[in-house]
C-alpha positions in Angstrom: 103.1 88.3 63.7 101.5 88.2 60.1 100.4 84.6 60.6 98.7 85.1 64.1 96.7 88.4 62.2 96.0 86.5 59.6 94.5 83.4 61.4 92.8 85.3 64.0 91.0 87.3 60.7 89.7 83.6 59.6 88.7 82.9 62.6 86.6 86.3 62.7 85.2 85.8 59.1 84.6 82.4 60.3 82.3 83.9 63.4 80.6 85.8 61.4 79.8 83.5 58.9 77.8 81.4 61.8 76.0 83.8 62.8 75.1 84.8 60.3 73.8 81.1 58.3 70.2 81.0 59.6 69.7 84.4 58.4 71.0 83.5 54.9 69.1 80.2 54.3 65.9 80.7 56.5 63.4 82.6 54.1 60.9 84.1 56.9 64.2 86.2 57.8 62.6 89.9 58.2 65.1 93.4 57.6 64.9 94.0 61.2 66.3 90.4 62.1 69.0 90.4 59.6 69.9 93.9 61.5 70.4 92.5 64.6 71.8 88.7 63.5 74.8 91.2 61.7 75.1 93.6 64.6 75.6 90.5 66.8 78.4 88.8 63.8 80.6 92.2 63.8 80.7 92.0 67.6 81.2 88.1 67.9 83.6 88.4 64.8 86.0 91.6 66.8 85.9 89.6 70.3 87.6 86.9 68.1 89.7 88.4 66.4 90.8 90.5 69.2 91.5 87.5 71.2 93.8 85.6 68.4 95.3 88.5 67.2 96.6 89.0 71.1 99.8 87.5 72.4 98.2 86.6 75.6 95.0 84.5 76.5 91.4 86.9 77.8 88.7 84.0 77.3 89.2 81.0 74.7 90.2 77.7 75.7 92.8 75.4 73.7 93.5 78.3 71.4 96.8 76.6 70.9 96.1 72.9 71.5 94.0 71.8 68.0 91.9 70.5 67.4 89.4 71.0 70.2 87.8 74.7 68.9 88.0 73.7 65.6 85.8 70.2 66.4 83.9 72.3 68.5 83.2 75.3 65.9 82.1 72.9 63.1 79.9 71.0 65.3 77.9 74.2 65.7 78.1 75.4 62.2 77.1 72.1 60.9 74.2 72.2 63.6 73.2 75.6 62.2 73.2 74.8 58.9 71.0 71.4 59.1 68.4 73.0 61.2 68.2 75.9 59.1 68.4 73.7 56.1 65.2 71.6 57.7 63.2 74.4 58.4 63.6 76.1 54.6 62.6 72.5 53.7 58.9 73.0 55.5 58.2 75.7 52.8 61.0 75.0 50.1 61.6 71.2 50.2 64.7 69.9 47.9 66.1 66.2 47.6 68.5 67.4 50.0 66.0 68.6 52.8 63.9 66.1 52.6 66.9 63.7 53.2 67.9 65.8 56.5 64.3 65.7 57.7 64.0 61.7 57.0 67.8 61.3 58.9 66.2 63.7 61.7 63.5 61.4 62.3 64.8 58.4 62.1 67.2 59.3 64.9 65.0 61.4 67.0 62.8 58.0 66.9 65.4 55.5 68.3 66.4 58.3 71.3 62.5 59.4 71.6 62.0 56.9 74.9 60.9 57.8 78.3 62.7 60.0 80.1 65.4 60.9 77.3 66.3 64.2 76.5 64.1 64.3 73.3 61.3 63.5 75.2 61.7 65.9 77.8 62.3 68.3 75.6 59.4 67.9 73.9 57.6 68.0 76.8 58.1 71.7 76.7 55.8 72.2 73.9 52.8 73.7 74.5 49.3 71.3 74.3 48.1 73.6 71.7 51.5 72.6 69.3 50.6 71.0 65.9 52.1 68.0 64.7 53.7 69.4 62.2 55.2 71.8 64.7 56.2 68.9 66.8 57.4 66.3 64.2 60.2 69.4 63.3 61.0 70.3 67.0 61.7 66.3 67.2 63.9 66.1 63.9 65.8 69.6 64.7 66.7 67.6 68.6 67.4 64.4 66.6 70.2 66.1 63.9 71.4 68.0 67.1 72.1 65.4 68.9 73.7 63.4 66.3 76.1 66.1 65.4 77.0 66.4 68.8 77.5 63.0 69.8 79.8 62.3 66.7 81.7 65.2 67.3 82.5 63.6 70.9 83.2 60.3 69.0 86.2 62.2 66.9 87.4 63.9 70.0 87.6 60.9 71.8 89.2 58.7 69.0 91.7 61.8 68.7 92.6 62.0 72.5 93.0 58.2 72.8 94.9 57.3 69.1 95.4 61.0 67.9 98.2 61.3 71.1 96.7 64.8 71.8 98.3 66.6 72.4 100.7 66.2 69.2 104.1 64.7 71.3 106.9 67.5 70.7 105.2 70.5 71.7 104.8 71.7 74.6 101.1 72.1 76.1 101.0 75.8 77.9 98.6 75.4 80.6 98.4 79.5 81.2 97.2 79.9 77.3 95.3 76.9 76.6 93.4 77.5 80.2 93.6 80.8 80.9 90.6 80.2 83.5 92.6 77.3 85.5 94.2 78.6 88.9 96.1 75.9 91.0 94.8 75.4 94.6 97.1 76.4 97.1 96.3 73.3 98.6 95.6 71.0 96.0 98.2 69.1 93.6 97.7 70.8 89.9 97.1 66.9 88.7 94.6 66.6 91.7 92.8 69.7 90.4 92.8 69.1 87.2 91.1 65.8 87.5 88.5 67.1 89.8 87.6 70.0 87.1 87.3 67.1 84.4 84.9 65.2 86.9 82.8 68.4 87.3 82.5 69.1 83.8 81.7 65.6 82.8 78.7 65.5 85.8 77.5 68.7 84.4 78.2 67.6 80.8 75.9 64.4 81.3 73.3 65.7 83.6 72.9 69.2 81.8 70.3 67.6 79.0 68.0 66.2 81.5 68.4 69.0 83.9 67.7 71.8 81.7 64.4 70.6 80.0 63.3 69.7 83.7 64.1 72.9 85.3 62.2 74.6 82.2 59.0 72.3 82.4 58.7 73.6 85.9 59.2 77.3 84.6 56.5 77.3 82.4 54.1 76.0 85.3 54.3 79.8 86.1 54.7 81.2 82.4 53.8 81.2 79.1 55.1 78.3 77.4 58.2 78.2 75.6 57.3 79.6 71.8 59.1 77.7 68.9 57.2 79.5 66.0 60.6 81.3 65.6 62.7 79.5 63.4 65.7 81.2 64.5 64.7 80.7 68.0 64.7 77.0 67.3 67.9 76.7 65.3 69.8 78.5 68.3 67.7 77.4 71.1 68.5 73.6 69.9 71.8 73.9 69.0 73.0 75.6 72.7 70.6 72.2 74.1 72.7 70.1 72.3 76.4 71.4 72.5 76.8 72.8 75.7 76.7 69.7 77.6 78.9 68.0 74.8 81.5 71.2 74.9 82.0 70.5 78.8 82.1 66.4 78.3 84.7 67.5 75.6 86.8 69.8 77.8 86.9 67.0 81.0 88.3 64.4 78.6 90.9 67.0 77.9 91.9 68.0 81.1 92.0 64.5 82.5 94.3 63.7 79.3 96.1 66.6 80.6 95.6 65.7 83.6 97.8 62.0 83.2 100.1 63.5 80.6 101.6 65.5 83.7 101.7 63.1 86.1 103.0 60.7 83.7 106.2 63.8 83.1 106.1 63.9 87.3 106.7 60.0 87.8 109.2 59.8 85.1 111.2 63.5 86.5 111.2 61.2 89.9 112.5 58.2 88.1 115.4 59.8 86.7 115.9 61.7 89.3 116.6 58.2 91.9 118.5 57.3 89.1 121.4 60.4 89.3 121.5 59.4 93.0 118.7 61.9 94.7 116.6 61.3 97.8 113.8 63.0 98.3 113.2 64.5 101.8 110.8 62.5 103.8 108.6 64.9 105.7 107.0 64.0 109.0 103.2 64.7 109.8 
């Protein structure tokens, strides 16, 4: 009992610092906006806490299956951080931003080509955009997408030498997925794959779909505004991590996925061993 309070409190302090980083390193952050960014941390930081402190599963994933949240959480507060270290660089540069902006660059360069995710969502900036303002949206995708696509590269080098997850302990589907309900009709190994297909179409498509669907949007409205530094920071960071976050969960499910039919097919084999024949059921 004391270690689930105690962990789910982390976590909660954890939330909160997250929140609450662009607010802390951004200068331009006005009293009214710090309001709000804290108002937002205490609520993120209770739903938390709540949710760890509780025997039973409301809305996380993999809360007992590490370390998928925690790869996941530190991607994002990493993103956080470098953006809002990148911006404070534009009016207070150190050795240390100028190195994140010069990184940024360089890899928004080698993914800015036509049709890429960069360029499309760059495409969303109005004509009237400086270069300037341009040169950081293109950095803040480039760090963003970075971050993301090395915090797949763990995952995956986890789930294929890691053994995830750990052999010994048992993976509860009904805590780690509180959100997965077994078709009537459909094998749980046969659903499970075709959820890890879904998420890893979504997962792929989702940066070239988004900035599409919003270049067609602002046909009808006013362009999408990036003078807000926080706006950027959070806008960017969701661009970049909610398509990795559902690649991340298919791989797990499909590992889950084999790890179960790998249990059924070896349940089977013992059980022709011990002498049993399974019933053979006409059409």
């Amino acid at each position: 009992m004391f270690i689930r309070i105690s962990g789910a409190l982390i976590r909660a302090l954890a939330v909160i610092l997250l929140v609450a980083t662009p607010s802390i390193i951004l200068p331009s952050t006005t009293g009214e906006t710090g309001q709000i960014v804290m108002f937002v941390a205490v609520i993120a930081a209770i739903a938390t806490f709540v949710e760890y402190a509780s025997k039973t599963p409301t809305l996380i994933e993999f809360r007992e299956a590490p370390p998928i949240n925690r790869v996941r959480f530190l991607a994002v507060l990493s993103c956080v951080f470098f953006l809002s270290s990148i911006l404070r660089g534009q009016v207070a540069p150190t050795t240390f931003t100028v190195f994140l902006d010069t990184a940024g660059e360089r890899v928004a360069e080698m993914i800015d080509f036509p049709l890429s995710p960069v360029r499309l969502m760059a495409g969303l900036l109005p004509e009237s955009t400086s270069e300037a303002t341009a040169s950081i949206f293109r950095t803040a995708t480039g760090v963003a997408c970075m971050i993301s696509l090395l915090s797949l590269a763990f995952m995956v080098l986890t789930l294929r030498f890691g053994r995830w997850p750990l052999p010994g302990q048992p993976f509860n589907i009904w805590t780690n997925l509180p959100f997965f309900s077994p078709s009537v009709h459909m094998d749980v190994v046969q659903k499970l794959r075709r959820d890890a297909a879904v998420n890893g179409i979504f997962g792929l498509t989702l940066p070239f779909f988004v900035p599409a669907v919003l270049q067609l949007v602002v046909q009808f409205v006013d362009p999408i505004s990036i003078t807000s530094p926080h706006m950027l920071v959070w806008s960017v960071t969701a661009w970049a991590f909610l398509p990795a976050s559902l690649i991340l969960r298919g791989l797990a499910l499909s590992r889950i996925a084999n790890i179960l039919e790998s249990k059924k097919k070896r349940a089977l084999a013992k059980a022709l061993e011990d002498g049993w024949v399974p019933l053979q059921h006409s059409a």
